[in-house]
C-alpha positions as CSV (number, residue, x, y, z in Angstrom):
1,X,-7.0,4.1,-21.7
2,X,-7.5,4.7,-17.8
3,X,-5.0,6.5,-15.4
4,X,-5.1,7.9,-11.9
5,X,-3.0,8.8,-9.3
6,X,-5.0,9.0,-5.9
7,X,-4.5,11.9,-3.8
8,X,-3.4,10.9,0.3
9,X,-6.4,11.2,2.4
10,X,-4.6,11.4,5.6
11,X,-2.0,12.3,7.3
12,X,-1.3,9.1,9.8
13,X,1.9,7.9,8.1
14,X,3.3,11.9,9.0
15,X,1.8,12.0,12.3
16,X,3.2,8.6,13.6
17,X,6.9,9.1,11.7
18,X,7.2,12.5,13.8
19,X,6.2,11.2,16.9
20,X,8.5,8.7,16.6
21,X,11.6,11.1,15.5
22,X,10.7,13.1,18.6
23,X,10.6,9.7,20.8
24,X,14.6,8.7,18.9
25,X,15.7,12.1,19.8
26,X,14.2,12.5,23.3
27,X,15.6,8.6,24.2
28,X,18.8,10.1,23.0
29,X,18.9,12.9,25.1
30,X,17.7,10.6,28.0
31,X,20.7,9.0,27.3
32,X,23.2,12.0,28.4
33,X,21.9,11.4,32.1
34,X,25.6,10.2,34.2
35,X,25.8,6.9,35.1
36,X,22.8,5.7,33.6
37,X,22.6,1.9,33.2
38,X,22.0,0.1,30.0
39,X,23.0,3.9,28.2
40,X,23.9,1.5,24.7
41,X,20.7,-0.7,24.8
42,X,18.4,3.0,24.7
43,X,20.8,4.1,22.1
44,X,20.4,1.4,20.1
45,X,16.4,1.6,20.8
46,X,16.3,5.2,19.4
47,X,18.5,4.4,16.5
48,X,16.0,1.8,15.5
49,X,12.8,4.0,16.0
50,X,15.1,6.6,13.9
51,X,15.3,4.0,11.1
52,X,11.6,3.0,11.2
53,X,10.3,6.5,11.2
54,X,12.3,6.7,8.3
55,X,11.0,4.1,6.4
56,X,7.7,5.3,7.3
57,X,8.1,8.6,5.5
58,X,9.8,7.5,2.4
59,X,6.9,4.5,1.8
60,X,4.1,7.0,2.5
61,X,5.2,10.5,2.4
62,X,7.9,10.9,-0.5
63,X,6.4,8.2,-2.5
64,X,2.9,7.6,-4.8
65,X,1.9,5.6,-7.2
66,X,-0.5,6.1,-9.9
67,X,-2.9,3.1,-11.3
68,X,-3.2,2.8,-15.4
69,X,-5.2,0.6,-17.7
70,X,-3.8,0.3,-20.6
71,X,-3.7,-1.0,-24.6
72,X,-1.5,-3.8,-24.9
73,X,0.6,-4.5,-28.3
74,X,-1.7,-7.9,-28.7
75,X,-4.8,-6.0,-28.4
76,X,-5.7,-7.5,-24.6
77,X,-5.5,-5.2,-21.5
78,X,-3.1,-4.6,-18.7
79,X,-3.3,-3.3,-15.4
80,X,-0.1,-1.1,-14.2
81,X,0.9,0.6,-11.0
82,X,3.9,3.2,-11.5
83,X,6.0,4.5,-8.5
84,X,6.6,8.2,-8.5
85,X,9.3,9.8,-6.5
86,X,10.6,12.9,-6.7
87,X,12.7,12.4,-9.5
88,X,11.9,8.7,-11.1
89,X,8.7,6.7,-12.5
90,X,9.1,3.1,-12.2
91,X,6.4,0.5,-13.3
92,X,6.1,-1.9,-10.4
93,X,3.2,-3.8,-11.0
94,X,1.8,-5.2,-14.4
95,X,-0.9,-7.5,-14.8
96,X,-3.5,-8.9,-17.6
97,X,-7.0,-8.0,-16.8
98,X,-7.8,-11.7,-17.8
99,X,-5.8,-12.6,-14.9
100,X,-8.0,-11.2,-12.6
101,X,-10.0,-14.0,-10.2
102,X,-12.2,-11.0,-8.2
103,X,-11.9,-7.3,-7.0
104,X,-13.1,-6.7,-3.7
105,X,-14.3,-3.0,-2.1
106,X,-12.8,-3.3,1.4
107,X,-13.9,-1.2,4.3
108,X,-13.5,-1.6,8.0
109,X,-16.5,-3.3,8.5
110,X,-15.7,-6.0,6.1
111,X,-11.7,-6.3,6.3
112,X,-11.6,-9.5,8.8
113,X,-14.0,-11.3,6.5
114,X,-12.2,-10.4,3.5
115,X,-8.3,-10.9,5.1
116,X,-9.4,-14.4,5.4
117,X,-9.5,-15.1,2.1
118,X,-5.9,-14.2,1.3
119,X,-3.9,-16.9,2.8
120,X,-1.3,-18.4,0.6
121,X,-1.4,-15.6,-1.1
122,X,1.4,-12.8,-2.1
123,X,0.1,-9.6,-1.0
124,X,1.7,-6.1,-2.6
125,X,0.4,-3.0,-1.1
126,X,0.3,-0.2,-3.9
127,X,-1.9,2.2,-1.0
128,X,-0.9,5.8,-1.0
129,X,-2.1,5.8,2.7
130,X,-0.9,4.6,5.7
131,X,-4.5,3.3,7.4
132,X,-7.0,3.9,4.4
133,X,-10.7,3.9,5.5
134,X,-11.1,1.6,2.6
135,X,-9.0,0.2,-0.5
136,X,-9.5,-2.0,-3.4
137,X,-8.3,-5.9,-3.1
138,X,-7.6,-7.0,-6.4
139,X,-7.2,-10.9,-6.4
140,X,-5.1,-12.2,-9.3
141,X,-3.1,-14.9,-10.8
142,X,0.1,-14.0,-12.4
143,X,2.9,-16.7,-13.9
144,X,1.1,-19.3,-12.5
145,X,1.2,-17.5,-8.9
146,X,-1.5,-16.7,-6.9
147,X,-1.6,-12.9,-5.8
148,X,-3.7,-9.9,-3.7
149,X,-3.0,-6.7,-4.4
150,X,-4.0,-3.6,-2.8
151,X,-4.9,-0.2,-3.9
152,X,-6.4,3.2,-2.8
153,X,-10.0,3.8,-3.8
154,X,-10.9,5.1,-7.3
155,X,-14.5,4.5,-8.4
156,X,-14.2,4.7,-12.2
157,X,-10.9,2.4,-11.7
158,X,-12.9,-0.6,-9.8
159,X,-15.8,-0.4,-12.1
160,X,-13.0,-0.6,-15.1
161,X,-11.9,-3.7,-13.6
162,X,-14.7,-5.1,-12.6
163,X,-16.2,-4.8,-16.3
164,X,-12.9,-6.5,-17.3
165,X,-12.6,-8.7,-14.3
166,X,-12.9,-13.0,-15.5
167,X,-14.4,-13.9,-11.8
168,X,-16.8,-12.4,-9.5
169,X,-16.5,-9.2,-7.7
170,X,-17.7,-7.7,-4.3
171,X,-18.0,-4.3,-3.1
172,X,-19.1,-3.4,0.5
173,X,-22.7,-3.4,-0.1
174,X,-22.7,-7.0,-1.5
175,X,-21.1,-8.2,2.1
């Protein structure tokens, strides 16, 4: 019915993992200096940045997802998020559009009003950026479990949901 995959909008998630693989491999040469005391424990510290910088670029750089609506068998709709990598598609998120409580436009300026209401809830990020300016908070119920999921802006996608959305929804303009 409905599919998108958003396009990154900046580059923070590259900026930040190479400054930190610079940092891991400077510490490391730091660590060639004779004699220096507590050599292992800035080893260790540049092995760990090492790790994290990797992280960082396989969540954000080598990874996407794209957002579907689509036609279930039953004649109801779902929503879908689908991980692309280089070589695989994976579905990792599917829920009913009836299960949706509210869908909520989030920018900076209303993001601490809006993180409130997400306690006791399981929060997935689906965000193809690092720091989006703004993303989508879809608030759902699932198998009886309580949910927040958050996605990179599409306009036609949050008006899709909204339309199909059983609670009330928010954008920016409303707060």
């Amino acid at each position: 019915m409905y599919e998108i995959t958003p396009k990154k909008t900046n580059k923070a998630a590259l900026y930040t993992a190479s400054i930190m693989i610079i940092t891991a491999f400077l510490a490391m040469l730091f660590t060639t200096i004779p004699n220096l005391p507590y050599r292992s424990v800035m080893q260790l510290a540049a092995v760990l940045i090492l790790g994290i910088a990797l992280m960082i670029l396989g969540r954000y750089v080598y990874r996407t997802y794209s957002y579907a609506v689509i036609q279930t068998d039953e004649g109801g709709l779902d929503f879908t998020v689908t991980e692309i990598k280089r070589r695989s598609r994976i579905t990792v998120c599917r829920i009913g559009l009836s299960g949706i409580e509210k869908v909520v436009k989030v920018t900076k300026e209303n993001k601490k009003s809006t993180n409130s209401e997400r306690a006791g809830r399981k929060v997935f990020n689906y965000c193809v950026d690092m720091s989006p300016a703004e993303q989508y908070y879809i608030f759902c119920e699932e198998c009886g479990e309580s949910l927040l999921i958050k996605l990179s802006p599409d306009e036609p996608l949050f008006e899709l949901l909204v339309r199909n959305a059983k609670g009330e929804t928010q954008s920016a303009e409303e707060d």
